[in-house]
Structures are given as structure tokens and as C-alpha cells.
N, CA, C and O atoms as CSV, one atom per row, in Angstrom:
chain,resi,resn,atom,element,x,y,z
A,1,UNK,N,N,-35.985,-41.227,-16.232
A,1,UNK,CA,C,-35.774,-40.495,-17.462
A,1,UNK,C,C,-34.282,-40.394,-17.734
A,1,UNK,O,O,-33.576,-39.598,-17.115
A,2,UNK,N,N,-33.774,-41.278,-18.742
A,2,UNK,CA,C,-32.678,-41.161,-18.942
A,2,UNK,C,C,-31.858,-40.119,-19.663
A,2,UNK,O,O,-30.634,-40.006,-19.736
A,3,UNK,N,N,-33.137,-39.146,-20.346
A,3,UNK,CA,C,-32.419,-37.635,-20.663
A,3,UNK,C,C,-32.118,-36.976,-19.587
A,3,UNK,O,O,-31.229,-36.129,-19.682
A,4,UNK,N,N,-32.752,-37.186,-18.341
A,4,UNK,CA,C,-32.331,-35.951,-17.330
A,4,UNK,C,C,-30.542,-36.302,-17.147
A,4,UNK,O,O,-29.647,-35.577,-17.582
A,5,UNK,N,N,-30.365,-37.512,-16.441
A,5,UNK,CA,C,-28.857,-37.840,-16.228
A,5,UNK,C,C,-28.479,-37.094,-17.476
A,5,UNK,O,O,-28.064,-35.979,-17.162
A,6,UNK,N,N,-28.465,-37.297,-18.820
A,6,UNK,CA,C,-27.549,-36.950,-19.519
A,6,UNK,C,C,-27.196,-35.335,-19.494
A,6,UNK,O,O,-26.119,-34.749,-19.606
A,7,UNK,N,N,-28.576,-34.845,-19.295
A,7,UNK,CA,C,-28.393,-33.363,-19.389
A,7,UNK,C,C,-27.613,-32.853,-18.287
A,7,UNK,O,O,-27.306,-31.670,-18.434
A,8,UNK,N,N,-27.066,-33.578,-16.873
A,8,UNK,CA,C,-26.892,-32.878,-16.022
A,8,UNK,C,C,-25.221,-33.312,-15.669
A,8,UNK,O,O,-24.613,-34.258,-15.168
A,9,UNK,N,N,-24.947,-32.061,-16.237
A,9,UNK,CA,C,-23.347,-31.893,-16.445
A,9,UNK,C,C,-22.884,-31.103,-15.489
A,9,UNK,O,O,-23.533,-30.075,-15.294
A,10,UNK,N,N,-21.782,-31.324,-14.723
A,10,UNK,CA,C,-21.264,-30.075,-14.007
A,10,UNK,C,C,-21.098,-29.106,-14.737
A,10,UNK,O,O,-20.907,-29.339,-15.931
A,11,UNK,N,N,-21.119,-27.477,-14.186
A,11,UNK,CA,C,-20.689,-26.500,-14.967
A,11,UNK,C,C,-20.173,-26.332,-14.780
A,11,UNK,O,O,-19.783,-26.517,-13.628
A,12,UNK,N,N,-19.566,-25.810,-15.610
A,12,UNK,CA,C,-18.032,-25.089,-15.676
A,12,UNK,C,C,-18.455,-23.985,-14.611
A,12,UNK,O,O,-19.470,-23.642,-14.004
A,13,UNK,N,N,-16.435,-23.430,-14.776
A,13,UNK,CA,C,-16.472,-22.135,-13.571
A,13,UNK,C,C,-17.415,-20.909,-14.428
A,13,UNK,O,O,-18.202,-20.061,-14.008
A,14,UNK,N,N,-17.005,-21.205,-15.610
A,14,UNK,CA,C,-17.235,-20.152,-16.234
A,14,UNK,C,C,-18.652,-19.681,-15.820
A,14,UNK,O,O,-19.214,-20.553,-15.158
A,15,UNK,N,N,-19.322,-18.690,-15.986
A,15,UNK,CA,C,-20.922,-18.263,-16.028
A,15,UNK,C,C,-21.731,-17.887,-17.210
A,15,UNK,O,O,-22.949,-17.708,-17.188
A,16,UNK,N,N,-20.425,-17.707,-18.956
A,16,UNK,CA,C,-21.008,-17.493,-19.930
A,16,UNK,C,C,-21.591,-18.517,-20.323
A,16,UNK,O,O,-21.101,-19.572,-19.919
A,17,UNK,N,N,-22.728,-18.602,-21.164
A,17,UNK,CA,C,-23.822,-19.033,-21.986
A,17,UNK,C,C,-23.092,-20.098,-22.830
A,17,UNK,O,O,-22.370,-19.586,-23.686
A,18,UNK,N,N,-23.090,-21.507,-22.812
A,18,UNK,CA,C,-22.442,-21.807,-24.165
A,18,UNK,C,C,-23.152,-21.482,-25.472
A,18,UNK,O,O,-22.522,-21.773,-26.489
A,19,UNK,N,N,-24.142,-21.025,-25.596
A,19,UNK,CA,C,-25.061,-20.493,-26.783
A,19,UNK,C,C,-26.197,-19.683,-26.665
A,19,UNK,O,O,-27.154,-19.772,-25.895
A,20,UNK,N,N,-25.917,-18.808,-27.626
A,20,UNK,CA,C,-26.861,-17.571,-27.054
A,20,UNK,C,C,-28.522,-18.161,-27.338
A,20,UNK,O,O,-28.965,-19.165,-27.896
A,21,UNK,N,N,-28.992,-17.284,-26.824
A,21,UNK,CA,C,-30.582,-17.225,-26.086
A,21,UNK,C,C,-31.212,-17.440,-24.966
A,21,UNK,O,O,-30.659,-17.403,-23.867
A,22,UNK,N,N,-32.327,-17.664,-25.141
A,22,UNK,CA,C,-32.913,-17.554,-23.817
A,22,UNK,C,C,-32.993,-19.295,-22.911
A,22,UNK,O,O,-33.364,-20.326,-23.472
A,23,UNK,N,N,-32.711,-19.235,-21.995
A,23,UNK,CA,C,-32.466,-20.793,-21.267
A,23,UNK,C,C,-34.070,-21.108,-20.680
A,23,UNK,O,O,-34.833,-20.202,-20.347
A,24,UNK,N,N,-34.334,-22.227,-20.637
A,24,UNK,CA,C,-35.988,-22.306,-20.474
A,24,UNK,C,C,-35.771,-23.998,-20.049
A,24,UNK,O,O,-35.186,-24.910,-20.633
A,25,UNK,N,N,-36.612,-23.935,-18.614
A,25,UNK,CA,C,-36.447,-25.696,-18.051
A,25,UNK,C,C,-38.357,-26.172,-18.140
A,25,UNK,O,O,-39.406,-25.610,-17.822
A,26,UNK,N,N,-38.076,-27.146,-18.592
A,26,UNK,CA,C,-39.615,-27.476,-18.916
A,26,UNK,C,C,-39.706,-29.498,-18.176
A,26,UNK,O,O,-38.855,-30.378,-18.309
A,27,UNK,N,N,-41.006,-29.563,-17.492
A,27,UNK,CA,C,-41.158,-30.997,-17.424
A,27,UNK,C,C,-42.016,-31.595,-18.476
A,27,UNK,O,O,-43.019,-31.104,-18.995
A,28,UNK,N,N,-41.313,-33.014,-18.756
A,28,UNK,CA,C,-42.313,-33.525,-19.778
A,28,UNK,C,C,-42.777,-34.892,-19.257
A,28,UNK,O,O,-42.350,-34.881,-18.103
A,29,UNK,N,N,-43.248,-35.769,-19.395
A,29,UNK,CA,C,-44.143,-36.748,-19.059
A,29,UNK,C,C,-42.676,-38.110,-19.497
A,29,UNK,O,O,-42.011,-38.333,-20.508
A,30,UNK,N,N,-42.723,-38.565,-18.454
A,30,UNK,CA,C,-41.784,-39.744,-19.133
A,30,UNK,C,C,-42.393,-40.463,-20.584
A,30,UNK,O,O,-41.413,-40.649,-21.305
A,31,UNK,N,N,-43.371,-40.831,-21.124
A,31,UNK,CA,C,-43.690,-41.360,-22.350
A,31,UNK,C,C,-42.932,-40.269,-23.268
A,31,UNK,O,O,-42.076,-40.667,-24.058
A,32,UNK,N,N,-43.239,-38.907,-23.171
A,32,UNK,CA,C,-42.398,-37.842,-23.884
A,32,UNK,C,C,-41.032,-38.119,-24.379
A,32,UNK,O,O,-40.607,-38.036,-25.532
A,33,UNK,N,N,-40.192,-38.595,-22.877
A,33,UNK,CA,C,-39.145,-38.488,-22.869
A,33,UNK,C,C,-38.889,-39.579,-23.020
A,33,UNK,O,O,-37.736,-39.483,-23.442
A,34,UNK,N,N,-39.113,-40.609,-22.990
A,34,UNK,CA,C,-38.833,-42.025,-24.073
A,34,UNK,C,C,-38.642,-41.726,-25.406
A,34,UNK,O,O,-37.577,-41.770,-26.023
A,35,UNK,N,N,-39.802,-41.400,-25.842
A,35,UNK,CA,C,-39.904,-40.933,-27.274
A,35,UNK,C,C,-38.771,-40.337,-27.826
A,35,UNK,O,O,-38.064,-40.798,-28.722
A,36,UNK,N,N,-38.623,-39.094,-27.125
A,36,UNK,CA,C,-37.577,-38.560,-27.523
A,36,UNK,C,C,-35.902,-39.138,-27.959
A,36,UNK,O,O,-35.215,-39.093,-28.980
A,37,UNK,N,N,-35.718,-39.719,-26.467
A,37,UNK,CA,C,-34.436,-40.443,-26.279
A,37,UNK,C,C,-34.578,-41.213,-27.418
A,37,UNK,O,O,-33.455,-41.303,-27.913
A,38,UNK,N,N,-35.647,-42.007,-28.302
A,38,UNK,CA,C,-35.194,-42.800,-29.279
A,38,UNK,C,C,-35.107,-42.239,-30.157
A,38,UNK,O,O,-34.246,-42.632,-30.945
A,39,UNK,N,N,-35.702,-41.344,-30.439
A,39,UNK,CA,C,-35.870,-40.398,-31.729
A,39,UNK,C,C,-34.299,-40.311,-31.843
A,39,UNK,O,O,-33.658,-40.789,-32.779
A,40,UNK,N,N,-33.731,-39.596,-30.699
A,40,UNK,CA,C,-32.413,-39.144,-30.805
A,40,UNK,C,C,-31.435,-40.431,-31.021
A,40,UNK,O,O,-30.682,-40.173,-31.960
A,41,UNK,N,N,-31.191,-41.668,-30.508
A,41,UNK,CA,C,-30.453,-42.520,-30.292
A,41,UNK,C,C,-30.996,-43.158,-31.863
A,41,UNK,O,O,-30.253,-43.880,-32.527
A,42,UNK,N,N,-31.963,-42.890,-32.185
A,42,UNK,CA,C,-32.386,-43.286,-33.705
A,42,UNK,C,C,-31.247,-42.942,-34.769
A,42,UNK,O,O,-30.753,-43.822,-35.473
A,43,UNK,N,N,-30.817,-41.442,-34.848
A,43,UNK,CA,C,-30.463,-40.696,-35.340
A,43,UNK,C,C,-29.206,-41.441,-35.791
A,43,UNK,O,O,-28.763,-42.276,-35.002
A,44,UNK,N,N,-28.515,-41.239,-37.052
A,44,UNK,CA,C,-26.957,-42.066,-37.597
A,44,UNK,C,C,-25.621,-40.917,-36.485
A,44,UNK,O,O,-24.546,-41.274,-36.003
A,45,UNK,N,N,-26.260,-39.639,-36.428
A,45,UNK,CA,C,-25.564,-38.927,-35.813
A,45,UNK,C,C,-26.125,-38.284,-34.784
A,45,UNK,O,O,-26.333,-37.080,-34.930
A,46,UNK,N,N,-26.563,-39.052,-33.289
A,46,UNK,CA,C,-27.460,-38.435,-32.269
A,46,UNK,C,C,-27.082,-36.850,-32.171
A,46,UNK,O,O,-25.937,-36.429,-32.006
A,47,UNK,N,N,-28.243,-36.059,-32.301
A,47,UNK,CA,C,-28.363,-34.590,-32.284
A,47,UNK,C,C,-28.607,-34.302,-30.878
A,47,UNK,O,O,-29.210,-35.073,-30.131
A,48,UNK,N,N,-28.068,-33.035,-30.491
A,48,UNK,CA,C,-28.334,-32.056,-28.684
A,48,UNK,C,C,-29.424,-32.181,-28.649
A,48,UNK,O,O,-30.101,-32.159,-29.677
A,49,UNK,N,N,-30.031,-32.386,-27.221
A,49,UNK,CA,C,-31.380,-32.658,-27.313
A,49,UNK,C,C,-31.863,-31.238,-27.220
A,49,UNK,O,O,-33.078,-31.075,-27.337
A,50,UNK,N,N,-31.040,-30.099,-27.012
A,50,UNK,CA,C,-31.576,-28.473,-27.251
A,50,UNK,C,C,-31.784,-28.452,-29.077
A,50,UNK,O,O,-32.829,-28.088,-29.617
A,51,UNK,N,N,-30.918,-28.783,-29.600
A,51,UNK,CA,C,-31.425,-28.823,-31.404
A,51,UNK,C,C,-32.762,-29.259,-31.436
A,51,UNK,O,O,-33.693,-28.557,-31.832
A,52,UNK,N,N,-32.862,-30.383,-31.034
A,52,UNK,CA,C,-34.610,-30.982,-31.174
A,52,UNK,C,C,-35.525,-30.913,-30.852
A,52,UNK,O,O,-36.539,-31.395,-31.356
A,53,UNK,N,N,-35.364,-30.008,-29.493
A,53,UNK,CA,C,-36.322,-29.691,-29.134
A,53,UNK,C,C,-36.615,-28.025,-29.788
A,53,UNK,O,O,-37.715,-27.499,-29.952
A,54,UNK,N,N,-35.176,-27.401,-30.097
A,54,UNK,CA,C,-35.746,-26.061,-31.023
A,54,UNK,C,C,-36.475,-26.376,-32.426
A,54,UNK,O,O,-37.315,-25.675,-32.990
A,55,UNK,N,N,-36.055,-27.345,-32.754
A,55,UNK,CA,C,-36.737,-27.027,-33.816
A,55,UNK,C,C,-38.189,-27.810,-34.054
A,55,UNK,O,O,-39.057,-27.498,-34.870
A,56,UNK,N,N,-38.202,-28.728,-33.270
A,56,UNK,CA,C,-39.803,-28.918,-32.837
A,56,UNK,C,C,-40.584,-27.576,-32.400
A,56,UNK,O,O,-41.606,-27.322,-33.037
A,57,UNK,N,N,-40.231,-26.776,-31.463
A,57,UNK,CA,C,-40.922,-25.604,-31.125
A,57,UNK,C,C,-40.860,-24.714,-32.159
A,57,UNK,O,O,-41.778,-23.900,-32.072
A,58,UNK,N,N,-40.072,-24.520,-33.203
A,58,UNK,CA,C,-39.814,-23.909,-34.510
A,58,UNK,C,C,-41.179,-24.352,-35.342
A,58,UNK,O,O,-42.190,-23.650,-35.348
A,59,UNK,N,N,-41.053,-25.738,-36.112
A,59,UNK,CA,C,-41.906,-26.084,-36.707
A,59,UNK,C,C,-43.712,-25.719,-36.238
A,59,UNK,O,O,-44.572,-25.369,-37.047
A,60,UNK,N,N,-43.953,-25.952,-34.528
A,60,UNK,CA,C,-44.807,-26.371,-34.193
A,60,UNK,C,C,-45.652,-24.999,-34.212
A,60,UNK,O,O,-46.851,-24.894,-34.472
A,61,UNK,N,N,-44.583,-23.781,-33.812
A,61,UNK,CA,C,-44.957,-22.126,-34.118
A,61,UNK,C,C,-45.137,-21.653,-35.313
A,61,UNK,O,O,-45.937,-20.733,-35.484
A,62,UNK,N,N,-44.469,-22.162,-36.288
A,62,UNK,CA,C,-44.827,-21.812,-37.977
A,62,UNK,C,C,-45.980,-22.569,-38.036
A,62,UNK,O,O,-46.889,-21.886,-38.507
A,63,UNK,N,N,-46.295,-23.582,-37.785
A,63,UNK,CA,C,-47.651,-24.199,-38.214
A,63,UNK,C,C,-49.138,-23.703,-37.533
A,63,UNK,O,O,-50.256,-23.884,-38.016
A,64,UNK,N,N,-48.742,-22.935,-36.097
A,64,UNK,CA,C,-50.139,-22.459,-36.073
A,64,UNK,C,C,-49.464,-20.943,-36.249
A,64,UNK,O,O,-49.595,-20.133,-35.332
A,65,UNK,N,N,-48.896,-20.669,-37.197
A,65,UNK,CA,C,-49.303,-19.254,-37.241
A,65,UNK,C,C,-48.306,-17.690,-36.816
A,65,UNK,O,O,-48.354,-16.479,-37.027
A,66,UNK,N,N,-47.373,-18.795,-36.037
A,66,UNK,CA,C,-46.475,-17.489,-35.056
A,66,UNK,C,C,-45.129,-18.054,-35.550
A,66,UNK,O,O,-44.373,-18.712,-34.834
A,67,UNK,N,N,-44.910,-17.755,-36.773
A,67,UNK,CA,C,-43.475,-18.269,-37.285
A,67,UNK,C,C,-42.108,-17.683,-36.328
A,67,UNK,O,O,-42.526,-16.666,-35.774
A,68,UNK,N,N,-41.359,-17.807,-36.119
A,68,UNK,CA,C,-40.548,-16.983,-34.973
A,68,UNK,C,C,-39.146,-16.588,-35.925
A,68,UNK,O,O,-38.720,-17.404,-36.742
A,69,UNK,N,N,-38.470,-15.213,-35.716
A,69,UNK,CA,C,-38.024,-14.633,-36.238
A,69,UNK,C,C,-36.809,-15.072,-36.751
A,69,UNK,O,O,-36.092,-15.173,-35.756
A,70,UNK,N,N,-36.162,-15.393,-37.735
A,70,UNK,CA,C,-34.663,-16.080,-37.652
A,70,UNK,C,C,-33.932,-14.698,-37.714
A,70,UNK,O,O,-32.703,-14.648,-37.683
């Protein structure tokens, strides 16, 4: 899975958040994560793969029902 390498950055010293909310580690099925990686590498301007995956979970909660609060 060539998203994992990308995601895995040293951290900084620091311990703050680079962006607020809640941090959440999830496994997905390599076919998933193919998908994804092209979706993104598709893109004219490849997007964070945290953007795409929020707003997939955005869309996917307004559609059955549990719109989530902006």
C-alpha cells in the first residue's frame, strides 16, 4: 500500500495537532487503497488524503441521514 509509506512521516518534536479534531487510524483493504491513491494522483492538484477521506465520511453521513455538524 503505497498510501501507508506516504503517510508515515517523522514527527515533529512538537506534540500539537497540526489540525484540529479528532485523530482516528482505520485499515482498509488494499483494492480500497489503490483506488484511492488514483483517485488522488488523478487529481490536477493531488489533495491530503485526510481531505478525502473527510469528506467521503461527510457525504456518506448526510446521505444516510446523520449529517454532521459544521
Amino acid at each position: 500500500m503505497a498510501t501507508l509509506a506516504v503517510m508515515a512521516k517523522k514527527k515533529s518534536d512538537s506534540t500539537k495537532p497540526t489540525r484540529p479534531g479528532k485523530a482516528i487510524n482505520v485499515r482498509i483493504t488494499d483494492e480500497l487503497s489503490d483506488a484511492l491513491d488514483r483517485f488522488i494522483e488523478s487529481q490536477r492538484i493531488p489533495p491530503k488524503i485526510t481531505d478525502v477521506v473527510e469528506v467521503a465520511l461527510h457525504e456518506f453521513l448526510e446521505r444516510e441521514g446523520f449529517k454532521p455538524k459544521n
